[in-house]
KESEDO-316421 format. One record per residue: y, x, z of N, C-alpha, C, O in turn. Coordinates in steps of 0.1 Angstrom, whole numbers, plus 2048, in hexadecimal, padded with zeros to 3 digits. Layout:
REM KESEDO-316421
YXZYXZYXZYXZ...
***
This chain:
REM KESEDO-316421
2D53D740F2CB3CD40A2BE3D44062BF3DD3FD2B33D140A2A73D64062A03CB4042A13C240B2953CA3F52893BF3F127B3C93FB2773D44002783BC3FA2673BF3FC25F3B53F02603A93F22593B93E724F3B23DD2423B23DF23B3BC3E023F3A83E022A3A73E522939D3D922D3923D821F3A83CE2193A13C420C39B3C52033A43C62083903C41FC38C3C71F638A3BA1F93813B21EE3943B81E73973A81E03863A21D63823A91E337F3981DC3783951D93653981D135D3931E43653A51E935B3AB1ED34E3A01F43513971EA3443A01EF3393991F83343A01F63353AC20532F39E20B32B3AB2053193AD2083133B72003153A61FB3073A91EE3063B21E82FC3B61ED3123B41DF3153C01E63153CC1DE3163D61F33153CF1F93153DF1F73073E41F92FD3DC1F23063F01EE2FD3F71F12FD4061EE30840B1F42F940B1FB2FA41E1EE2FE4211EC30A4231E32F54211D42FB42A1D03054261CB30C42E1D13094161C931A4161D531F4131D232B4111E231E4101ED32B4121F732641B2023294171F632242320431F42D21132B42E21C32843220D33642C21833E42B22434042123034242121A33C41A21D33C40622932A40723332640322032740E22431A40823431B41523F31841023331C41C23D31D42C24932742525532642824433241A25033840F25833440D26433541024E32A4042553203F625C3153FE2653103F725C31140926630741226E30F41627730741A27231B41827D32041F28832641429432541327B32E40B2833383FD28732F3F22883223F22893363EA28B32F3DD27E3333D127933E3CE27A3253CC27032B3C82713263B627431B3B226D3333AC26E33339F26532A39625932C39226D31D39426131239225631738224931638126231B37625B31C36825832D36825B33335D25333437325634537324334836B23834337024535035F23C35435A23836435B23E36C36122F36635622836F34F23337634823E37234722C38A34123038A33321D38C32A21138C32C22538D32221838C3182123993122193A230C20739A3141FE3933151FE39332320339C3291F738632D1F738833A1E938F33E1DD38B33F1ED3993401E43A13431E83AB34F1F43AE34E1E23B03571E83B53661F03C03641F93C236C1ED3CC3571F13D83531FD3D434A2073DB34B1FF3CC3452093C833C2133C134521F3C134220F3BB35121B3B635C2203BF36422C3BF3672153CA36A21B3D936B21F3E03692213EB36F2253DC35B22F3E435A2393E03562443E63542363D03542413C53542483C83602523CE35D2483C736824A3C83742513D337A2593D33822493E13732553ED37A25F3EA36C2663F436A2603E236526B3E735A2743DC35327D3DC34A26D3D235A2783C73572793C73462843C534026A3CB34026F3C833325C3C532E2533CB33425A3BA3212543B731C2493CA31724C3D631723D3C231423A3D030C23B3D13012323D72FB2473CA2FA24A3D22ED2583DB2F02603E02E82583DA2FD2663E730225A3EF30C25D3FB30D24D3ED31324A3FA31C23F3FE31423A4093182393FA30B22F3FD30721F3FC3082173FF2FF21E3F631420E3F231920C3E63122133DD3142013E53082053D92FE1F53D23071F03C83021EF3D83111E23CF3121DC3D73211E13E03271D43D13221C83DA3301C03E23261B83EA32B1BF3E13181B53EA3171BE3E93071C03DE3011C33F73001C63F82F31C24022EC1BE40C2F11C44012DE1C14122D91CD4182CD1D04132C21D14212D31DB42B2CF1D44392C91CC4402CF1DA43C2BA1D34492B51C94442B31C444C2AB1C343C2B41B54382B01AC43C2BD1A043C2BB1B24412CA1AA43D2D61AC4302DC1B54292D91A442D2E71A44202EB1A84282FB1A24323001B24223001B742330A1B24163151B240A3111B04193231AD41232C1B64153321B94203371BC40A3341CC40933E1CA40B34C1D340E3541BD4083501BC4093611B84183641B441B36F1BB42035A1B242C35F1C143735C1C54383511C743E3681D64423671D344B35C1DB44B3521C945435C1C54623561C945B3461D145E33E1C04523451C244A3351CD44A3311D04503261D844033B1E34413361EC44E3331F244F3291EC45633D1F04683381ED46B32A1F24753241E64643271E246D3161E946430A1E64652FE1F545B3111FE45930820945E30A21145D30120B46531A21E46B31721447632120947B32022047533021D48033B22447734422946C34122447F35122A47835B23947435A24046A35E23B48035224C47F35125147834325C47933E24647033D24C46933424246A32723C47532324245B32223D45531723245031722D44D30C22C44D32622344232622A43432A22342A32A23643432D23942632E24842A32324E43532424D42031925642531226241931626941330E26341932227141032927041433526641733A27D41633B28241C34627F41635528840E35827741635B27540F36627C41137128441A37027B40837F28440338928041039228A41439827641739427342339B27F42C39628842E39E27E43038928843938129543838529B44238929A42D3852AC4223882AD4293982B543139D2A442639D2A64293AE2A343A3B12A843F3BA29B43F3AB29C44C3AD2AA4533AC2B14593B42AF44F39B2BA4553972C545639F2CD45F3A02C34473A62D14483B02CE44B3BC2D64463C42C34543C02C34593CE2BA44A3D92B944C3E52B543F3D22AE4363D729C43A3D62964413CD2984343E12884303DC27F4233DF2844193E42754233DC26B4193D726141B3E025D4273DF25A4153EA24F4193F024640E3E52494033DF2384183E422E40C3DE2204103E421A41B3E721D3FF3E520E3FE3EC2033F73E12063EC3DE1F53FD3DC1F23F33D91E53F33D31E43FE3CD1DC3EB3D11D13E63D11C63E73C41BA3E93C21D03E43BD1CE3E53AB1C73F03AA1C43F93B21C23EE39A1BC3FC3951C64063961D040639D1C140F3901CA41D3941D241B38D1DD41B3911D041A3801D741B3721E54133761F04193761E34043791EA3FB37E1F64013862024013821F14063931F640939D2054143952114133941F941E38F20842538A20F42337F21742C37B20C41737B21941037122340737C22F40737D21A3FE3822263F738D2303FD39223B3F739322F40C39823441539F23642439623642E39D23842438B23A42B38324D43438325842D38324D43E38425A44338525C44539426544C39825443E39C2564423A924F44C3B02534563B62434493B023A4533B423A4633B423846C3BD2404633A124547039924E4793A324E4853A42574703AA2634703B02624743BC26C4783C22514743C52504783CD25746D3D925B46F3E42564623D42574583DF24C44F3E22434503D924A4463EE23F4453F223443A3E72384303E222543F3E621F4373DF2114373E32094403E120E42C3EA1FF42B3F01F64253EF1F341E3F81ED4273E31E44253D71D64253E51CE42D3E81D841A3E81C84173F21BE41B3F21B641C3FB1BC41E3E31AC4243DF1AC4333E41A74383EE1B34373DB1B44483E11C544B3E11CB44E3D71CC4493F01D744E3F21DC45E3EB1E74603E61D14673EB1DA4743E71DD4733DD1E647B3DA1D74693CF1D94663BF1E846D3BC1EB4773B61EF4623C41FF45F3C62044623D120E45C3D41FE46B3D92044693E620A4783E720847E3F221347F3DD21F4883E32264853EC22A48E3F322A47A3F02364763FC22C47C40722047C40723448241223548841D22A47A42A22147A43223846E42423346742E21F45D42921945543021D46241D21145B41520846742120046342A20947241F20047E4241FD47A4341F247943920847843A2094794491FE4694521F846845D20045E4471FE44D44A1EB44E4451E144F44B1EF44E4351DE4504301D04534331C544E4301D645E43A1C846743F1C546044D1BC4664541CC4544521C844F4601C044745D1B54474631C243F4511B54364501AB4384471AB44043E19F42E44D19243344319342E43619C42843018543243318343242318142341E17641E42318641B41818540E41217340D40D16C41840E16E40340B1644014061644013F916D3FB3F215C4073F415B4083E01584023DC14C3FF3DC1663FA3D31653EE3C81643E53CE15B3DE3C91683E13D71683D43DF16D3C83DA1783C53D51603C13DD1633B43D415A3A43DC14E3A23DD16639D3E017239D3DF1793A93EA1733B13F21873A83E818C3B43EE1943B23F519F3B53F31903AD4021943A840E1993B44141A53B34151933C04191933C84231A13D34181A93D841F1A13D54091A43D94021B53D24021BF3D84021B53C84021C53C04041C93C240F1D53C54101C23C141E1C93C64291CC3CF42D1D53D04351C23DE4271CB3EC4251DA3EE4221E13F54291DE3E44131EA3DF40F1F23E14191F93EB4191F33DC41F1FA3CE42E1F73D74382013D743F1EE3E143D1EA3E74491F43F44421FD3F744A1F43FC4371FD40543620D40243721640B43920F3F843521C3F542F2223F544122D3FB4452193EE4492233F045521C3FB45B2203FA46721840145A21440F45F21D41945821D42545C22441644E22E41C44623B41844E24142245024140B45224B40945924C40B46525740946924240F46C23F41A47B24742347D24E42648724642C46E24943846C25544046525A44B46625743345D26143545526B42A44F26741E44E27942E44C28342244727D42243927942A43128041443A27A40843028440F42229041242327D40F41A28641740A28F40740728F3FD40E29540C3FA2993F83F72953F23EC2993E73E72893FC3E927F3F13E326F3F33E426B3FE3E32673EC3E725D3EC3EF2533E53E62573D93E72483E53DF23E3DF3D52323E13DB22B3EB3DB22E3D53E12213D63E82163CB3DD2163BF3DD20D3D23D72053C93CE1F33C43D51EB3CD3D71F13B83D81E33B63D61DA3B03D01D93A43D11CE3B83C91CA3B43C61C33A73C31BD3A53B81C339D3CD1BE3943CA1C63883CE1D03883D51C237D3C81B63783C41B43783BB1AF36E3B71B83833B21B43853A41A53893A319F38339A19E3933AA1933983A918938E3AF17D38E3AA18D3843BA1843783B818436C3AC17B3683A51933673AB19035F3A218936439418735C38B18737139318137638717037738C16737C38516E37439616037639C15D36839D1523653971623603A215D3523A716634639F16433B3A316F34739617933839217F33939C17D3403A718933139819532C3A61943203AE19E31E3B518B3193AD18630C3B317B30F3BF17A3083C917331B3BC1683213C216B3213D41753263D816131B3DB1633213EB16932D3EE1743313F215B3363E81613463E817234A3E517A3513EB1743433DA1853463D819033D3DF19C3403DF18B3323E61963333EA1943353F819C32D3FD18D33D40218B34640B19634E40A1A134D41019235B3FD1983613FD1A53613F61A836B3EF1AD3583F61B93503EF1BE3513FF1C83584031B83494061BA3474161C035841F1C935B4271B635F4171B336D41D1C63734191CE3784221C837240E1D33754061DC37040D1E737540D1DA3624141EE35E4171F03644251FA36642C1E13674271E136943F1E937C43B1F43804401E13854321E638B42F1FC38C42B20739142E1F838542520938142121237C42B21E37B42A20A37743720937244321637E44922337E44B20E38444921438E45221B39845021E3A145822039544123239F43D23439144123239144E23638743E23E37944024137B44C24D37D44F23637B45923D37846424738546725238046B24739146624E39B46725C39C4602663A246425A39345426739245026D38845427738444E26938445C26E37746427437647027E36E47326C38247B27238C48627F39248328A39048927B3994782813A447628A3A94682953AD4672813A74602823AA44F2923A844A29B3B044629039544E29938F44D2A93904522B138E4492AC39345B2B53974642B83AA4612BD3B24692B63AC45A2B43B74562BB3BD4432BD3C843D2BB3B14402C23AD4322B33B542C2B63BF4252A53B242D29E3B24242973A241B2973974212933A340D29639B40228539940027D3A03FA28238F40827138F40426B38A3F826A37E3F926538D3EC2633843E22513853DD24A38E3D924E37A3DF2393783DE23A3753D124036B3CF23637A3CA23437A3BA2263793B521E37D3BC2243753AD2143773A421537F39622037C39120F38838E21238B38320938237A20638836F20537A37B1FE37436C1F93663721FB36337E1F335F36A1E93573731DD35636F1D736136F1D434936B1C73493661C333F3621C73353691BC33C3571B13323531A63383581A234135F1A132C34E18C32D35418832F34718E32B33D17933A34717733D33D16C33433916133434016F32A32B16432132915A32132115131832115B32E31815333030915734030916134630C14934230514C3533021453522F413D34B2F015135F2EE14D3612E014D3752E215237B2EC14637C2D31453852D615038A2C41493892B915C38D2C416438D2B715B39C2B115B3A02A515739F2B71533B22B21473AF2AA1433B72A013D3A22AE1323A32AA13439A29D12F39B29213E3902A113B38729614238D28C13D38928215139B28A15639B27F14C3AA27814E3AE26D1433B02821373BC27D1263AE27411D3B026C12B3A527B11E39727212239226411B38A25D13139926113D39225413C39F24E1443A12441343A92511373B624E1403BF24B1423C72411473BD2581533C725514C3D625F1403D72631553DF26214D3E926615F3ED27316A3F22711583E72821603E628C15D3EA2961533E529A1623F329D15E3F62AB16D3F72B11773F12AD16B4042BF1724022C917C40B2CA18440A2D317941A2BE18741E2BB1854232AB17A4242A618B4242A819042829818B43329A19043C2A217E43729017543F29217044228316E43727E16F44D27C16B44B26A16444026516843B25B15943C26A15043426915442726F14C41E27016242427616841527817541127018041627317540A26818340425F18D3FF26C19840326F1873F927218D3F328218D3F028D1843E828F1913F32931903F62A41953EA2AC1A03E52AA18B3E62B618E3D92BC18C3D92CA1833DF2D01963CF2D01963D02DD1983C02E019F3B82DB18D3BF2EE1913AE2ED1913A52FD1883A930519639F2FF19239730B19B38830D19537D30D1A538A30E1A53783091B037D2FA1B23762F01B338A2FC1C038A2EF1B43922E61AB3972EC1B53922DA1AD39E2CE1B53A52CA1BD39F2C31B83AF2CA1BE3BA2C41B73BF2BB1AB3BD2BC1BB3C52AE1B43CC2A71C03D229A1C93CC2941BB3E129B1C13EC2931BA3F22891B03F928B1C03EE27B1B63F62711BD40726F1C740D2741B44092661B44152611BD4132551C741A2551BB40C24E1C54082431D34022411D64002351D83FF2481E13F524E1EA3EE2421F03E32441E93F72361EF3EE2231E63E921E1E83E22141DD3EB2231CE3E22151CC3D82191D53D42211C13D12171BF3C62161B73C02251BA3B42291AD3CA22D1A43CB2381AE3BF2441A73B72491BF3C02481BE3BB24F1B93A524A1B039E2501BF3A22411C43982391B539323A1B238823E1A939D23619B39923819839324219638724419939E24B19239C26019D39026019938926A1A638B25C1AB37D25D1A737425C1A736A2641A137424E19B36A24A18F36624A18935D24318A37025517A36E25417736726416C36526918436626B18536127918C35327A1883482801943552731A134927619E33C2741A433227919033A26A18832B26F18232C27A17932327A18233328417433329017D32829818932729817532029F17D31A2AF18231E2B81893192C117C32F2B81823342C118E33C2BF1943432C819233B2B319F3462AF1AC33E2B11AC3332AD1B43422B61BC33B2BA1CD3422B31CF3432A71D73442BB1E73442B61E43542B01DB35B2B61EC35A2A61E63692A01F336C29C1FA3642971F837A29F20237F2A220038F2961F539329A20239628E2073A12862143AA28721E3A528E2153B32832213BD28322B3B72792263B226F2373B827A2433B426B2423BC2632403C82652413B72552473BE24B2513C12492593BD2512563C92402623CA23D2693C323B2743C724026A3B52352703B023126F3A523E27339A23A26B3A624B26B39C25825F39725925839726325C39324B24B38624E24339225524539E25623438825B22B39025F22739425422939024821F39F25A2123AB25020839E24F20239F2442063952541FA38F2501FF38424F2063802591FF37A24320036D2401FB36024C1F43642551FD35724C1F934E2581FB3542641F934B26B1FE35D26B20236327A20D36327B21436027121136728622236928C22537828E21C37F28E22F37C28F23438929223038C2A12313842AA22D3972A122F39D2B22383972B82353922C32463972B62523992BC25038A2C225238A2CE24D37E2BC24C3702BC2453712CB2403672D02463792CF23B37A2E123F3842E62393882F124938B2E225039C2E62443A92E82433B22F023D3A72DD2333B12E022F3B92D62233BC2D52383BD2CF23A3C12C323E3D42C92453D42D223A3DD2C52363EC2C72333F52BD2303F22B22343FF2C122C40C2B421E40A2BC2164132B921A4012C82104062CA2083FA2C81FD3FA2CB20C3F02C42053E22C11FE3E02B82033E12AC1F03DC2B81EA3D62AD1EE3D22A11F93CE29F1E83D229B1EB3CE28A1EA3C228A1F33BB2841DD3BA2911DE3B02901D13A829D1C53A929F1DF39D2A41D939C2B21D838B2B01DE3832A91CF38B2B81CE37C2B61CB3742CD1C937C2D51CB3682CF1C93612D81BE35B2D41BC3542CA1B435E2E01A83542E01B13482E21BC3472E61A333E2DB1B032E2E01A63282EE19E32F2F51AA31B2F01A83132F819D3102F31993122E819630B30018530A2F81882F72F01872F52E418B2EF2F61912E22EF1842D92F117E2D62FB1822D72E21722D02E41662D62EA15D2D02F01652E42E615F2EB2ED1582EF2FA1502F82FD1602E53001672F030C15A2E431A15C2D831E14C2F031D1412E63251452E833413D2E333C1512EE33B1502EA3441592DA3491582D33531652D633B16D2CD3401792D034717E2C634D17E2DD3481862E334F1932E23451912E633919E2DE3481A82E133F1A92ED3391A62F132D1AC2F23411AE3013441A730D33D1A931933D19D30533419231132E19631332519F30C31F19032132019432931418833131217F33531818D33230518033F2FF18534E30519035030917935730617936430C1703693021693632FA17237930416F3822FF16B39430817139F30516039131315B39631714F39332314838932314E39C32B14739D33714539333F13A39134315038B34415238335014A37734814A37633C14236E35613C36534F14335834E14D35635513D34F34814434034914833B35614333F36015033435415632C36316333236D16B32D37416033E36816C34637117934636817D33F35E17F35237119335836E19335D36418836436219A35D35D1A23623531AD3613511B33563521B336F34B1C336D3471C437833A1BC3813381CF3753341D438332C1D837A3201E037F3181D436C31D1DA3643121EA35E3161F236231D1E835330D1F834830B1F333D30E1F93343081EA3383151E932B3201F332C3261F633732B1FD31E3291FF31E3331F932134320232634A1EE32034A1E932334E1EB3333501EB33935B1EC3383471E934B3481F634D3491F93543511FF34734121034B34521334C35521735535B21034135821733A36A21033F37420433F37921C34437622034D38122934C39323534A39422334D39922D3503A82363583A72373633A22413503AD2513593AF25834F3BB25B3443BA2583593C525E3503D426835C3D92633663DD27935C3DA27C3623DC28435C3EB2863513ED2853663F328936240129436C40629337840429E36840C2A43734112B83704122BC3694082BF3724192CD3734162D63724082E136E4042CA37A4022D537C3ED2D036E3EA2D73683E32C73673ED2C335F3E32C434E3EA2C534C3F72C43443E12CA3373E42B93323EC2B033A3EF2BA3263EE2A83203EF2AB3153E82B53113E329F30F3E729B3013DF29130C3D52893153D82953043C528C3043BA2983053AF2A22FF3AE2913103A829831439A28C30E39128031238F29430438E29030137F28F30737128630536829C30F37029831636628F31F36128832336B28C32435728132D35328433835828F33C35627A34235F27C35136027235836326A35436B27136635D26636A35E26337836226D37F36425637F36525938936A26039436826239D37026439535E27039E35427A39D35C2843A535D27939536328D39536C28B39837629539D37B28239937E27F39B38C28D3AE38B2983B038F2843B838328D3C738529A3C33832A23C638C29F3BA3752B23BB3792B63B63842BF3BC38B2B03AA3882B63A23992B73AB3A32C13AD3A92AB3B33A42AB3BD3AC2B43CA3AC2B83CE3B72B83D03A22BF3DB39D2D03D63A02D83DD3A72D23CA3992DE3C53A12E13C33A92ED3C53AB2D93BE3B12DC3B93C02DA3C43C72DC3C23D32D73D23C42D73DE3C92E63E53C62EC3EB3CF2EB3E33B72F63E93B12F53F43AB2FB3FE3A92E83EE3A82DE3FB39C2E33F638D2E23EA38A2E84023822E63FB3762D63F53722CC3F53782DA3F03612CF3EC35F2CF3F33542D93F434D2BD3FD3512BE4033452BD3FA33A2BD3EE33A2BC4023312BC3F93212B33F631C2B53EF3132A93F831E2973F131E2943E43242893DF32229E3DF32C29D3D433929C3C732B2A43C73212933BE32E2933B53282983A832D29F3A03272933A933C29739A3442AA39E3472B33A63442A638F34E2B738E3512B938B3612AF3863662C138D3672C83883722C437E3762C837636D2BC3753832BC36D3852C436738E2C236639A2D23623862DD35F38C2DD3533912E73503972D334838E2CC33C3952CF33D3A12D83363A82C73483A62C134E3B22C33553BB2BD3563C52D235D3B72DE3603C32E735C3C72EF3583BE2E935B3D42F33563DD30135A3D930A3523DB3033623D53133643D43133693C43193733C030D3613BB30E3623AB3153553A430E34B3A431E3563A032A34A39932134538E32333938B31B34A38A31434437D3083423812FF34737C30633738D2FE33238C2F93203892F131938F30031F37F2FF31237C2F43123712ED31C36C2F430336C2E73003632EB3013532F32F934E2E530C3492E330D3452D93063342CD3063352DC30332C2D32FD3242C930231F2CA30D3192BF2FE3202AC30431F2AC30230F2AC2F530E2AB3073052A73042F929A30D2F22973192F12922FC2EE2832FE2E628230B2DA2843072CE2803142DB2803212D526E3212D126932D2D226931C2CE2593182D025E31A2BD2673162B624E3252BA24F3272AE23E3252A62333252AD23F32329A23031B29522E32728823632E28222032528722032927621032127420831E27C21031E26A20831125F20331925420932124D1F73152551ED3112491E73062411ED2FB2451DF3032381D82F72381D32F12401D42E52421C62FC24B1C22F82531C52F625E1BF2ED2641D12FF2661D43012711E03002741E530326A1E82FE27B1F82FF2841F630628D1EF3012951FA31329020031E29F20631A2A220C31629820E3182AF21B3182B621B31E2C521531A2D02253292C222932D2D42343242DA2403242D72303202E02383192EA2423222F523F3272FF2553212EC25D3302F52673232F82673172F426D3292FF27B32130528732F30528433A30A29132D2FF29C3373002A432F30A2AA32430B2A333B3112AF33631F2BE3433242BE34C32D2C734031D2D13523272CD35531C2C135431F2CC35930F2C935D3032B73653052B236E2FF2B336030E2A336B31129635E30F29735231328B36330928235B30427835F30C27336A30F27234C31326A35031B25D34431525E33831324D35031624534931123D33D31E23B33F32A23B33331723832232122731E31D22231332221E32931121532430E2123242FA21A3292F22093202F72063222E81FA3162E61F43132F01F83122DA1F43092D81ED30A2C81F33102C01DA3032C21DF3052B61D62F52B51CC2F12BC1DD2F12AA1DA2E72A61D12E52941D72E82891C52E12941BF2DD2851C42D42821C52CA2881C82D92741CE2CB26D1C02C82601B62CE25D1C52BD25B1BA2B92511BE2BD2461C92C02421B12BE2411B52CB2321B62BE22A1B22B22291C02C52221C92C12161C22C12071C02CC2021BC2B52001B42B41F61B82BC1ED1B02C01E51C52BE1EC1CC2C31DD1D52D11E41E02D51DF1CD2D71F01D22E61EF1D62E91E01D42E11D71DE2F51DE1DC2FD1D51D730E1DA1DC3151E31D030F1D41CD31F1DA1D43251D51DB3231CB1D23301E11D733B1E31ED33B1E51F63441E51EC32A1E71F73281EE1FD3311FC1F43322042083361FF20E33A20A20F32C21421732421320532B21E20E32322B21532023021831523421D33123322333323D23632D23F24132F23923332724724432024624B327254257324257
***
């Protein structure tokens, strides 16, 4: 039994359509396809990369964001070098055991193709590469390209265009190595082919846009063509095809700038913990921010000088000792599984734009950077940003529609099993025993509302979780203003 995984970075699955994805959609009629399959959190592409090689949340791998700061540097996740300056190759930039690792150990390997930043690329395929098995990083193959058969394939084709956007010619490299790789060589039995888009258009154009869904189109003709091969061939061959998405997207409807407005309240903030910064901040739909102080009083302030804005939304802190959060009115890390030694002190979710919100789009939310109005975004607790593609095809697996919840966390155990690989102790997901053909336990299970709140006078948080198989999976977040209460008492505790 060998998988083949083609991640389509950024994919909504409610964007499949017969006229612009017929391949996608021709899947989902044959396979079995994951109706409630999410995100982990934050959804963000670096944080599913490594969801994904490790089958565990990042409060088991560690990548708490696309962009964090540790030691009081600010790490950029897409940049591999960056990541190096928290462990080494051989350990402690990711702190959970990945599916590369599992298959090396037992004499297996992992071919990977793919499109992503660099950074990306070598967390998806992380433990393999190391390993000297095949890894073909499109931008610059020799990055990662120790394997024998990377040296020999690589140097045949030309140079990609720089920064290509959209990245048409850049996704069919993908797909043009991968069977130029099967020319040459037997197929490993696990195979991670990622492309980049249509994440880098819908972050250029919205997901409604002509331009996107061209290249939405461009993506399934591409996908087109493992499909038909595993259709010849793949198939009949006991290979396990599965089209996935790692996150999805809203629309960005209101931009706010958190750095300027909490330096206009006069606090003193920048972008890493520097003498002259109390706190260091990082932002794009999530806010991270790490003080210098972490017992006094400074976080409790930067709380309260936000938490009336429209744009501040569900806010999350480290545990105390005693369980409650470090910060009154927020939730624990853990309440989202993203709780770390490398996690913020105190993180908060842009909200939904609501009334705010001028394009009319459900879908919108406040942002916090570069990209302009109208377009993609992900990395929050929208539903929207959770929902995710999962179509699995193949002999191990049943067809129709799993209803139950599942998320990218399980994708490594299903795989590892269905190989007769253990599973290490970092693995968060579970078995999707829905979803194989010869698994006894696959009957229906009960879904229970695990959805957790914390209250103020002004406000109500609530994440919206479902515990399913004892594993908690997030469906969305929500905050609601309540009306202030004439006969507060100050300096009352809220939190229930």
């Amino acid at each position: 039994m060998k998988f083949v995984i083609v991640m389509l970075d950024g994919l909504r699955p409610d964007q499949l359509h017969e006229a612009v994805t017929p391949n996608l959609a021709e899947l989902s009629k044959i396979g079995l396809r994951l109706a409630r399959h999410t995100s982990s959190f934050p959804s963000e592409t670096r944080v599913s990369s490594a969801a994904m090689a490790t089958g565990g949340h990042s409060s088991a791998h560690g990548i708490i964001g696309n962009r964090f700061v540790t030691n009081g540097r600010s790490i950029d996740g897409s940049s591999l070098s960056a990541l190096l300056t928290l462990g080494s190759e051989s350990g402690g930039v990711l702190t959970a055991t990945t599916i590369g690792e599992v298959l090396a150990a037992h004499g297996r390997a992992m071919l990977s193709i793919g499109s992503q930043s660099q950074g990306s690329f070598g967390l998806s395929s992380w433990g393999s590469w190391q390993a000297g098995a095949p890894a073909f990083w499109v931008h610059d193959p020799s990055m990662f390209g120790g394997n024998a058969a990377v040296r020999r394939i690589a140097p045949s084709f030309p140079m990609l265009p720089p920064d290509e956007r959209p990245a048409r010619a850049t996704i069919e490299r993908v797909v043009d190595l991968f069977f130029s790789f099967l020319k040459k060589e037997a197929l490993p039995e696990v195979s991670l082919l990622w492309l980049s888009e249509p994440d880098i258009t819908y972050h250029m154009f919205g997901l409604q846009h002509p331009r996107a869904r061209e290249v939405l189109h461009e993506v399934d003709r591409q996908f087109g063509r493992i499909f038909a091969w595993w259709n010849e061939k793949g198939e009949r061959e006991g290979v396990q095809l599965i089209a996935a998405s790692d996150h999805g997207h809203a629309i960005i409807g209101e931009k706010v700038s958190v750095l300027k407005h909490l330096q206009r309240s006069g606090f003193k903030v920048g972008y890493e913990l520097t003498p002259d910064v109390d706190a260091a901040i990082t932002a794009q739909r999530v806010v991270n921010i790490w003080a210098q102080d972490r017992e006094g009083h400074l976080l409790t302030e930067l709380y309260h000088a936000m938490c009336e804005e429209p744009w501040f939304g569900v806010a999350f802190s480290r545990q105390a000792p005693d369980g409650s959060p470090l910060i009154a009115s927020t939730l624990v890390l853990s309440a989202v599984m993203a709780d770390h030694e490398r996690s913020a002190d105190l993180s908060f979710v842009l909200a939904d734009c609501g009334a705010a919100n001028r394009s009319g789009s459900p879908d919108a939310v406040y942002y916090d950077g570069t990209y302009p109005i109208g377009v993609g975004m992900h990395g929050g607790l929208s539903a929207h940003e959770l929902s995710s593609l999962c179509i699995l095809a193949g002999n191990a697996f049943r067809s129709g529609v799993v209803a139950a919840p599942t998320s990218i966390v399980d994708l490594v155990p299903t795989i590892l099993s269905s190989l007769g690989l253990p599973l290490p102790s970092t693995v968060h997901g579970r078995i999707i025993d829905e979803a194989l053909q010869d698994c006894e336990d696959s009957g229906q299970h009960d879904v229970e509302d695990a959805s957790v709140s914390i209250a103020s006078s002004a406000r109500r948080s609530t994440v919206f979780r479902d515990l399913y198989r004892q594993r908690l999976y997030l469906r969305g977040a929500a905050v609601t203003r309540l009306a202030q209460v004439k006969n507060d008492k100050p300096g009352a505790n809220p939190r229930n």
